[in-house]
RODRENVEX-526430 format. One record per residue: x, y, z of N, C-alpha, C in turn. Coordinates in steps of 0.02 Angstrom, whole numbers, plus 50000, padded with zeros to 5 digits. Atoms other than C-alpha are relative to their C-alpha. Last residue first. Layout:
<nodes>
XYZXYZXYZ;...
</nodes>
This chain:
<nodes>
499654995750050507384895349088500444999250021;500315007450059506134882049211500745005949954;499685003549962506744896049377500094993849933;499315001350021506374909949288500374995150021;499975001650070504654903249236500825002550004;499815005549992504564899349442500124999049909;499655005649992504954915649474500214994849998;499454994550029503694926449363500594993450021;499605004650032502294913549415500635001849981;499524996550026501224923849549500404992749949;500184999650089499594917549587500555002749966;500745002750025499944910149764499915001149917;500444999649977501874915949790499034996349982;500334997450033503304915449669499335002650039;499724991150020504334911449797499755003849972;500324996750086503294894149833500205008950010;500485008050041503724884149992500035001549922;499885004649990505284896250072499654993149939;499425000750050504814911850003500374993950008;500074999350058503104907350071500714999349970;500305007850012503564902750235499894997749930;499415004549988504604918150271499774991849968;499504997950066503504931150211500404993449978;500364999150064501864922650312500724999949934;500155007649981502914920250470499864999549917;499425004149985503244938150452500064995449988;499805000350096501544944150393500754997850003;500395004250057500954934150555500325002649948;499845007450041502304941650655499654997149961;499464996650034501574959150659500394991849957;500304998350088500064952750730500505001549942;499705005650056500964945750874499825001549942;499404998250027500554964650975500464992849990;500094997450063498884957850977500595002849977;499944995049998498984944251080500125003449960;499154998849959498304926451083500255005950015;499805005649944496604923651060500624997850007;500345002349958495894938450987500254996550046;500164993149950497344946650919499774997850055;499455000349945498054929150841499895006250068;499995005849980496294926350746500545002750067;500614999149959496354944150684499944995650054;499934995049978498024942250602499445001850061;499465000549976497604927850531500185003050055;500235007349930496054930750474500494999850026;500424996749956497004946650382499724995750049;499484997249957498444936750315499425004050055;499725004249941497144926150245500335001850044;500735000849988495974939650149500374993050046;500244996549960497424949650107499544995750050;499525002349954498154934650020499935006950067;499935008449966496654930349923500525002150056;500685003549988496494947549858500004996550059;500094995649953498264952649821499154999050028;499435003849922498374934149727499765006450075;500415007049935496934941049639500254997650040;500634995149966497814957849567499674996650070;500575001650005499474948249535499475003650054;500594997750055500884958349515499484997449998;499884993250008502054952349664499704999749929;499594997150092501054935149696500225007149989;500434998550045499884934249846500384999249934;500595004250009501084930049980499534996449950;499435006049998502534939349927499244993649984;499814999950072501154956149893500484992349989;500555003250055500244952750058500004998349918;500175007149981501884951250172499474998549938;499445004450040502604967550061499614990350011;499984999350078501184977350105500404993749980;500545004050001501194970450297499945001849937;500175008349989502804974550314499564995649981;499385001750039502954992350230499964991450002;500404998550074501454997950329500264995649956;500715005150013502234989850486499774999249947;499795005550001503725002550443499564992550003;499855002550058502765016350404500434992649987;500495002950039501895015450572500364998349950;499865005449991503725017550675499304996649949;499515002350050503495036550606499994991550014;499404999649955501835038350724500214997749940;499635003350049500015042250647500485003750042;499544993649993498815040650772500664998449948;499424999249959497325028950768500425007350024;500315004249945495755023950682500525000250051;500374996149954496035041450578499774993450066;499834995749953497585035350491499435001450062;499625006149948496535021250397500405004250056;500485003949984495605031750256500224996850094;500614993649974496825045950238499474996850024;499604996549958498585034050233499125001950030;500055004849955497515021750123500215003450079;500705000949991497215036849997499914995250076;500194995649965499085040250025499224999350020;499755000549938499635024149977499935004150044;500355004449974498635025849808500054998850087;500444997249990499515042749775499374993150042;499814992949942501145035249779499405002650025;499905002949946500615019549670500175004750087;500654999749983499955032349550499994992950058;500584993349979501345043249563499524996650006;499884999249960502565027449528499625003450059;500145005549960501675019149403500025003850071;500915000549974501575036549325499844995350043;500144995949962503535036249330499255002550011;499775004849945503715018249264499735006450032;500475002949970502375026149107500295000050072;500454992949985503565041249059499574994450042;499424997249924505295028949087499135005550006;500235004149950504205015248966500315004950059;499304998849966503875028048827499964995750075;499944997549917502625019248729500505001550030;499824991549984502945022548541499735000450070;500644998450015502235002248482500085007350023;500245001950085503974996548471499505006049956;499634993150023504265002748653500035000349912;500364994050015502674990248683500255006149994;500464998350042503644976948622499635006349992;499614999750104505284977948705499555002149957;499674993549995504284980048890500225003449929;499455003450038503234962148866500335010549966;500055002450044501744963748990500664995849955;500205007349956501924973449117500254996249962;499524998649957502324988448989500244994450016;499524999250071500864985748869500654997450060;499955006150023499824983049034500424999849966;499885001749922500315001549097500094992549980;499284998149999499935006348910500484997050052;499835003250070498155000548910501025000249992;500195007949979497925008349071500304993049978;499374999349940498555024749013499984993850012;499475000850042497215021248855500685001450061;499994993650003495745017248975500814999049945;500384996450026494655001048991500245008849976;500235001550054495834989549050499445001749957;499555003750025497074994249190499644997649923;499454995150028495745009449233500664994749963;500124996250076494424997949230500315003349993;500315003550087495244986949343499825001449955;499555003050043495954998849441499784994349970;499854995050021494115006249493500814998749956;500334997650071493534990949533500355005149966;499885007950022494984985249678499545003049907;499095000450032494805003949729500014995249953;500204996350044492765002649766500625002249947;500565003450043492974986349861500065005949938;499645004850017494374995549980499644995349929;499574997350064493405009849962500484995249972;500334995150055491895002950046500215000749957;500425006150043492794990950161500025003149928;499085003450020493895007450239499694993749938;499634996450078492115014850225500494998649999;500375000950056491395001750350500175004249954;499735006450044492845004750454499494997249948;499485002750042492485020450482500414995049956;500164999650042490715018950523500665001349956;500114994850008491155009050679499995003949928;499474998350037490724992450717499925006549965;500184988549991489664987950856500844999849959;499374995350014489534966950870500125007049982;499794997049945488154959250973500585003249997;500105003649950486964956850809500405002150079;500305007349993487824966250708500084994750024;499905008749967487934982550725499894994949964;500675006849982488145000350695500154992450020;499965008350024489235013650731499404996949979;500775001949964489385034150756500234993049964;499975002249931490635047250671499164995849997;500814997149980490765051150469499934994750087;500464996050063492415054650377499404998850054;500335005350057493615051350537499655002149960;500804998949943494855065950608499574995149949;500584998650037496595063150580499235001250003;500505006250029497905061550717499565004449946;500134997650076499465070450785499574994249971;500474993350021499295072350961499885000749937;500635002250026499885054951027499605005449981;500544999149928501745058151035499195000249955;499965004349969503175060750879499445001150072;500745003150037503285072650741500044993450040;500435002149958504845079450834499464997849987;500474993849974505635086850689499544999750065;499224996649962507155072950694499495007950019;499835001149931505675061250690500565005650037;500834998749952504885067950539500075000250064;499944992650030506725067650445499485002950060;499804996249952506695050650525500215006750007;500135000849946505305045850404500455001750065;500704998049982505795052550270499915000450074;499864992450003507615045650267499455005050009;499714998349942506995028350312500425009850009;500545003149950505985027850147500325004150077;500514994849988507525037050054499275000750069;499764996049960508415022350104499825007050006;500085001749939507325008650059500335007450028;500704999149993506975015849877500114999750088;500234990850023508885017249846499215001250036;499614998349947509284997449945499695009049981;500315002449926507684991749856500325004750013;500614995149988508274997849683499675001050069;500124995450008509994991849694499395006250008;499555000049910509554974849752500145008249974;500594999649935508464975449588500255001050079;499775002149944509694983949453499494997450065;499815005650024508494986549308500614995050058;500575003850008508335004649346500334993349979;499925007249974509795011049446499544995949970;499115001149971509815030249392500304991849978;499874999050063508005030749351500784999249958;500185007350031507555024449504500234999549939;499605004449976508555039149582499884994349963;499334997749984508075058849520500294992850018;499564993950040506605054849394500695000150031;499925001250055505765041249501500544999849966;499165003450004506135048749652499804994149937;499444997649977505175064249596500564992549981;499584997450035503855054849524500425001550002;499985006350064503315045449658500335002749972;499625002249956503405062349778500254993049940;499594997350035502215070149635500634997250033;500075002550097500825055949678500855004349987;499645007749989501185058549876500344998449919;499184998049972500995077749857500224993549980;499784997350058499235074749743500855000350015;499785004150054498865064449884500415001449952;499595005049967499165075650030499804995749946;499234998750016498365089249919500454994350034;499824998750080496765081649907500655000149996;499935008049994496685076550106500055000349902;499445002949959497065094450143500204993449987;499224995650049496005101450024500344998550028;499835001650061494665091250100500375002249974;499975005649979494905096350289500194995649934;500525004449975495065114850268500324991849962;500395002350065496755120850266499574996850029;500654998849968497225131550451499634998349909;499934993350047499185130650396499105002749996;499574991750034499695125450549499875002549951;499984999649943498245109750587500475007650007;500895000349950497215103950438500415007550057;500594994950053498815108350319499765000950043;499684995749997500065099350451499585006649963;500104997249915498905085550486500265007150003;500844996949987498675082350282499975003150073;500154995550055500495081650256499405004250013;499884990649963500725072250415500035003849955;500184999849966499715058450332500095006250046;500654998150032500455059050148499615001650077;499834994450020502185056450229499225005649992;499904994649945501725041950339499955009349974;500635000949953500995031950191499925004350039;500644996650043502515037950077499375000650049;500084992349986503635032250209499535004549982;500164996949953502815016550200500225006350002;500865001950012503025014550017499755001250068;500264993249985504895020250010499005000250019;499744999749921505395001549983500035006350048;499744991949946504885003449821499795000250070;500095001849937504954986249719500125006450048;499664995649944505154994349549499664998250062;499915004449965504314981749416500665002650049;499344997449993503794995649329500424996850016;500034993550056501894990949299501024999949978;500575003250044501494974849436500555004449945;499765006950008502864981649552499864997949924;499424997650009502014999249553500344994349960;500074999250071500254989049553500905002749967;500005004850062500874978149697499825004549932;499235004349996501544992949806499844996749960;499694994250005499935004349791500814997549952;500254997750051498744990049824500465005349948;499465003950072499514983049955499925001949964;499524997649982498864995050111500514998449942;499754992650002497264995650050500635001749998;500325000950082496984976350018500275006849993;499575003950028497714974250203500145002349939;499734996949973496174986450281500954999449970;500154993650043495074976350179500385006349994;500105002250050495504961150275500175005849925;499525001949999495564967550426500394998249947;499694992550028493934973950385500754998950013;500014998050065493444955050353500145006550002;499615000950032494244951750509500105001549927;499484995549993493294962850615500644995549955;500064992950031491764954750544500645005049986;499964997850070492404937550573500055004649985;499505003950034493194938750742499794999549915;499444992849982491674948550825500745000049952;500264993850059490694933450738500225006050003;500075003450075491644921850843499765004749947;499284999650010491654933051009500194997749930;
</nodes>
């Protein structure tokens, strides 16, 4: 039971890392809190079901284009709303949030609802350890989760977009100095936070069923790990995956599993309470000293 509890926590874990990843770099880059981030998740999911399933797309072109959709989706509301309100933050939420919820009951008003609409996993069958049987999905949720985390790192600092993205982050005034356009980067943030949320959508959809009420969890547990963790920090998102997840796991086992929800709750609330800024985050407490 104990070691059932680690393992499944460290994909719990991993599973977290996926879901934040998308939201904190956006944040991180643009500093557009997009409250559209589950929908996105959901969106990208019946994207791909709808290809696979009415328009008879094979499996990979399905799970291509449901990114590539997510990514241009970013953009979009970019271009037509963020762009509008930028710099306003209660503004941006309430715009980002309401699209979000506009999505998603768009889905609902189509009936996209009941346990038929699912994904199909990348490679069937388990293994073990010791007396625990874990399935090969979740070992590639790990996989990519690990293989993501790298992959924006050298893209944040080994590539000239990257380079720019930081610029941004960074100190905004300066790097418009230097001929970065910051409305061309926020809207890459956006696409490549869009597209990220879909990857997590394509990985993680298939241990279930994707229902509109998901994006909302999605949304929760992003936000819990980004508060937590620090909004822009890489490592905070790390660290705070990697507790919220025990956590989470912990309460399944030995209390019930539909409390899981409250942990990133408990989590949001506690934090903005002790430390706003969160674990590695400082943004707040340098506006707080100013």
């Amino acid at each position: 039971m104990f070691l059932g509890t680690i393992v499944y926590g460290f994909i719990n874990s991993a599973i977290l890392a996926l879901l934040s990843m998308g939201f904190n770099l956006t944040f991180g880059i643009s500093g557009v809190a997009n409250f559209a981030y589950g929908a996105v998740y959901i969106f990208s999911g019946f994207l791909a079901w709808i290809l696979m399933h009415s328009w008879g797309v094979p499996y990979f072109i399905s799970v291509l284009a449901a990114i590539f959709c997510s990514g241009c989706v970013g953009i979009l509301m970019y271009y037509v709303v963020i762009i509008r309100v930028k710099g306003l933050s209660l503004s941006e939420v309430m715009a980002t949030f309401g699209i979000g919820m506009a999505v998603m009951e768009l889905f609902r008003y189509f009936d996209f609802v009941g346990f038929r609409y699912t994904l199909p996993v990348f490679v069937d069958g388990s293994l073990s350890f010791g007396e625990v049987y874990i399935d090969y999905q979740r070992v590639l949720i790990a996989l990519i989760a690990v293989c993501l985390t790298g992959f924006i790192y050298v893209f944040t600092h080994h590539t000239r977009v990257g380079l720019a993205f930081r610029a941004i982050a960074q100190d905004e005034r300066t790097a418009l100095t230097f001929g970065i356009d910051s409305d061309r980067i926020g809207a890459f943030s956006m696409a490549f936070g869009s597209a990220l949320a879909a990857v997590a959508a394509i990985v993680i959809l298939p241990l279930g069923t994707i229902a509109v009420e998901g994006g909302y969890e999605v949304l929760i547990n992003a936000l819990a790990v980004c508060i937590v963790g620090g909004l822009g920090s890489t490592v905070g998102i790390l660290v705070a995956s990697v507790l919220i997840g025990y956590a989470q796991t912990f309460t399944a086992n030995y209390l019930e599993p539909h409390w899981m929800i409250l942990v990133s709750l408990i989590a949001i609330a506690v934090v903005l309470t002790v430390k706003p800024s969160g674990l590695f985050g400082r943004q707040k407490e340098l506006e707080e000293r100013i």
